[in-house]
N, C-alpha and C positions, 0 to 999 in steps of 0.2 A: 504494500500500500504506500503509496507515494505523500509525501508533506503535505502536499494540496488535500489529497483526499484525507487524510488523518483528521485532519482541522473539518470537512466539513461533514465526515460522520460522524466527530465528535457535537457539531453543530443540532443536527437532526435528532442525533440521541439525547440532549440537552433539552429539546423541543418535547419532544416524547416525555419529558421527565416532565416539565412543565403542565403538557397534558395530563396528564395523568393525574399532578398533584391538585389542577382545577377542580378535577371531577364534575359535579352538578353543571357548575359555572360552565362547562364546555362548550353549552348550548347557545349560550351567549359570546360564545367568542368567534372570531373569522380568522382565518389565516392570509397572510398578508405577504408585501415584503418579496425578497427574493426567493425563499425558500417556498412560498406560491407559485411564482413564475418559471420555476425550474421542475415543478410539480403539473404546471400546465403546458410547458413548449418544449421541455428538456431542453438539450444545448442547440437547435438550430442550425445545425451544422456548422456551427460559429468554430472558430480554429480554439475561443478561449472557452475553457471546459467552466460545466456552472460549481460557483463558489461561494460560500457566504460563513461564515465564522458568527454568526448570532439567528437569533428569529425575532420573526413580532406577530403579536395578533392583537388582532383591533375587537376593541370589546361594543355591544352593546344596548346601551345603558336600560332600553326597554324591555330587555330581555334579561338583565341581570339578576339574580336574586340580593338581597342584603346583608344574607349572610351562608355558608360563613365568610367573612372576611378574607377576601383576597390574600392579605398580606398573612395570614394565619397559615391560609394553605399553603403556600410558597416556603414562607420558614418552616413549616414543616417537614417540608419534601430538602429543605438545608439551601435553599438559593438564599441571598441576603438582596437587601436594598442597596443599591449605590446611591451617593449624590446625587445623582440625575431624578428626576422624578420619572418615575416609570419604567424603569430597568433593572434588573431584577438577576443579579450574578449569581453564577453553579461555576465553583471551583472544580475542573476537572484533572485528571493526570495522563497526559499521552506518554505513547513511548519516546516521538521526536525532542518534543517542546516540555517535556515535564507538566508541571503544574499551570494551566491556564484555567483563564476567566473566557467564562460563556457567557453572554448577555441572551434574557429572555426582555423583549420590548413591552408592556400592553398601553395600547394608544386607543382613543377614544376620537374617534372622528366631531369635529368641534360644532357642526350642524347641528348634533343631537345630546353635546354633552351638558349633564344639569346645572355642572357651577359655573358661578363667574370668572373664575378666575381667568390669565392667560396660560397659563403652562399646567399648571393640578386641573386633573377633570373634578372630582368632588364627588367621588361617588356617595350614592346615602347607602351607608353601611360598613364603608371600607374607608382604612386610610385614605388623608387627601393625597401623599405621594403617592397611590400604591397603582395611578395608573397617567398618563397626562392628555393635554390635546394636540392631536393634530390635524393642520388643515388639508385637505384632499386626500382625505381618506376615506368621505363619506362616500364613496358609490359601492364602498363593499361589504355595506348595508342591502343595496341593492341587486348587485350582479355580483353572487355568490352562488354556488352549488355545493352539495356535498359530496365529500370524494373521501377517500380513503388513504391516511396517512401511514407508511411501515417507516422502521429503519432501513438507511441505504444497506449497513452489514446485516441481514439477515442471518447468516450466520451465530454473529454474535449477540444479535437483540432481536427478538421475536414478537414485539409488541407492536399494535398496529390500533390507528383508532379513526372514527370514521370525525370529521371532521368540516363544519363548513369554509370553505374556500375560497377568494374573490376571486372574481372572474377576468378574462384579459382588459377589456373596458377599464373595469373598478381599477387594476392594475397601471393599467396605462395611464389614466389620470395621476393617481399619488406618486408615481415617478417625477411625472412632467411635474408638478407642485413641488418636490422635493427637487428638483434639478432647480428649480428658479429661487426655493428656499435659501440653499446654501449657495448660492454664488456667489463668487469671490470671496467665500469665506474659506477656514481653514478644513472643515470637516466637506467639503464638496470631493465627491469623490466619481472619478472618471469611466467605474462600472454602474452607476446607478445610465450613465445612458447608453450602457452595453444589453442590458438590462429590457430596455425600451426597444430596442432593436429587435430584440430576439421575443418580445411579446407581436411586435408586426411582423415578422418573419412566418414564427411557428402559427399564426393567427390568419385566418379566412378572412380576408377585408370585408364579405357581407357579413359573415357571422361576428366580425367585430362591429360593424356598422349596428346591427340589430341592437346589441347588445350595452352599445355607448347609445341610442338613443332612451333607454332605457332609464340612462343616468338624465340624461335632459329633462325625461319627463315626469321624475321623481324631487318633491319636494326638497327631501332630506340630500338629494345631489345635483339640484339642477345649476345650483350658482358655482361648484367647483368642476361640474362636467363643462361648463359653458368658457372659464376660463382654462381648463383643460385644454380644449382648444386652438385658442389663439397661445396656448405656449406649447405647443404641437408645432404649429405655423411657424413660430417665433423659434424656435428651438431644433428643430428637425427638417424644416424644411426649406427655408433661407439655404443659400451656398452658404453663407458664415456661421449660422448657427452654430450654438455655445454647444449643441447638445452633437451635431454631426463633429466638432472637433473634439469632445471628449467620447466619443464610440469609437473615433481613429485612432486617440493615443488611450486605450485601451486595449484595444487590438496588436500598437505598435508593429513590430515587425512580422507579426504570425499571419496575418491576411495584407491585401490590396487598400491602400486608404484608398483611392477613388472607386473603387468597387464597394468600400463600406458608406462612403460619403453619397454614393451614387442608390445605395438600398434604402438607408435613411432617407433621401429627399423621395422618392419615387412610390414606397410603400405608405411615407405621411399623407403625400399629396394625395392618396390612391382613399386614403379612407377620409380624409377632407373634402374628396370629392365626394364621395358615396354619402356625408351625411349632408352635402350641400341641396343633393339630391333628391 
């Protein structure tokens, strides 16, 4: 098993332990994030195999119960809280790297989250860190299914849980929002729009079409499907866009940047056309 992969079975099994230790609450959670989109598109033939060193599931809030307390099951199962609001660390031990930190995320999409606050969602019943807001996250309220999660080592982990899922839509949104998020900040990171790529790749432009309208025409997602969007346009489909030059140094030397610059503008275009339509 190679470095890469060490890290992100140790990811999934991390994931699984999180599941598990939710129990009731699972029903109210959606799975998110990368470890979604490599769940739904696998690698796309992309030359860079999928990766991800944490998970996140978006909780919510009308389907949560109050108790028990989030943060009860979590320390139970032995993750701790970090600083951050809503991250939730599992000390693991590989053979490469020794002793690492796994981060579990829970993010509450901010349409539907009950407090005021800006960063603690406020659940009633659970700590205020115990999960926070984020924006463009809401459409995986809406285009979600449920799928079935294993361990990648089957071998070695046998546990599997059935799990709701967002969909490529829900997906492709809270990328695009997360890429305009972190810009030109320090945590922007140049696979979140490799990421984005391989959701239009491994994705049917009609049956994404369907699926992102979905987000338009739902309350809880129609103001971040809408800006979705224009940073689709703004992002991927510009020659300069911010999001076609971090899928090329992404990729770096393993693929064609004008063959990746050239799948980005043409697959955006392809589904901007279809919901113009």
């Amino acid at each position: 098993m190679s470095e890469v992969d060490e890290l992100y079975v140790m990811a999934r099994r991390v994931l699984l332990d999180a599941l598990d230790a939710l129990g009731t609450h699972r029903e109210a959670v959606v799975l998110v994030g990368a470890q979604a989109i490599y769940l739904r598109v696998g690698d796309t033939d992309l030359a860079v195999s999928p990766f991800t060193t944490d998970g996140d599931l978006a909780i919510d809030p009308a389907v949560l119960a109050e108790s028990p307390p989030l943060e009860k099951s979590l320390k139970d199962a032995g993750f701790l809280p970090s600083r951050d609001v809503g991250i939730w660390i599992a000390k693991r031990s590989t053979k490469q790297h020794g002793l690492v930190d796994v981060s579990i995320d829970l993010l509450v999409p901010a349409s539907v989250s009950p407090g005021g606050g800006r960063r603690t969602a406020r659940l009633p019943g659970h700590d205020t860190r115990a999960a926070r807001i984020v924006k463009g996250l809401d459409g995986a309220l809406v285009d979600a299914d449920v799928l079935r999660l294993d361990a990648i080592a089957h071998e070695e982990d046998a546990r599997s849980f059935e799990v709701r899922v967002a969909g490529p839509a829900a997906l492709l949104v809270a990328k695009v929002h997360k890429i305009q998020d972190r810009r030109n900040t320090g945590r922007q990171s140049d696979k979140d729009a490799l990421d984005v790529l391989r959701l239009l790749r491994g994705t049917e432009t009609d049956v994404l079409a369907v699926r992102y309208r979905r987000l338009l025409e739902d309350g809880r997602s129609t103001e971040a499907a809408r800006a979705g969007l224009e940073l689709l346009a703004e992002q991927f489909s510009a020659p300069n866009g911010i999001g076609i030059d971090m899928a090329v140094r992404s990729v770096g030397e393993l693929a064609n940047a004008d063959e990746i610059a050239g799948s980005c503008m043409a697959l955006s275009d392809d589904l901007l056309k279809a919901l113009k339509g």
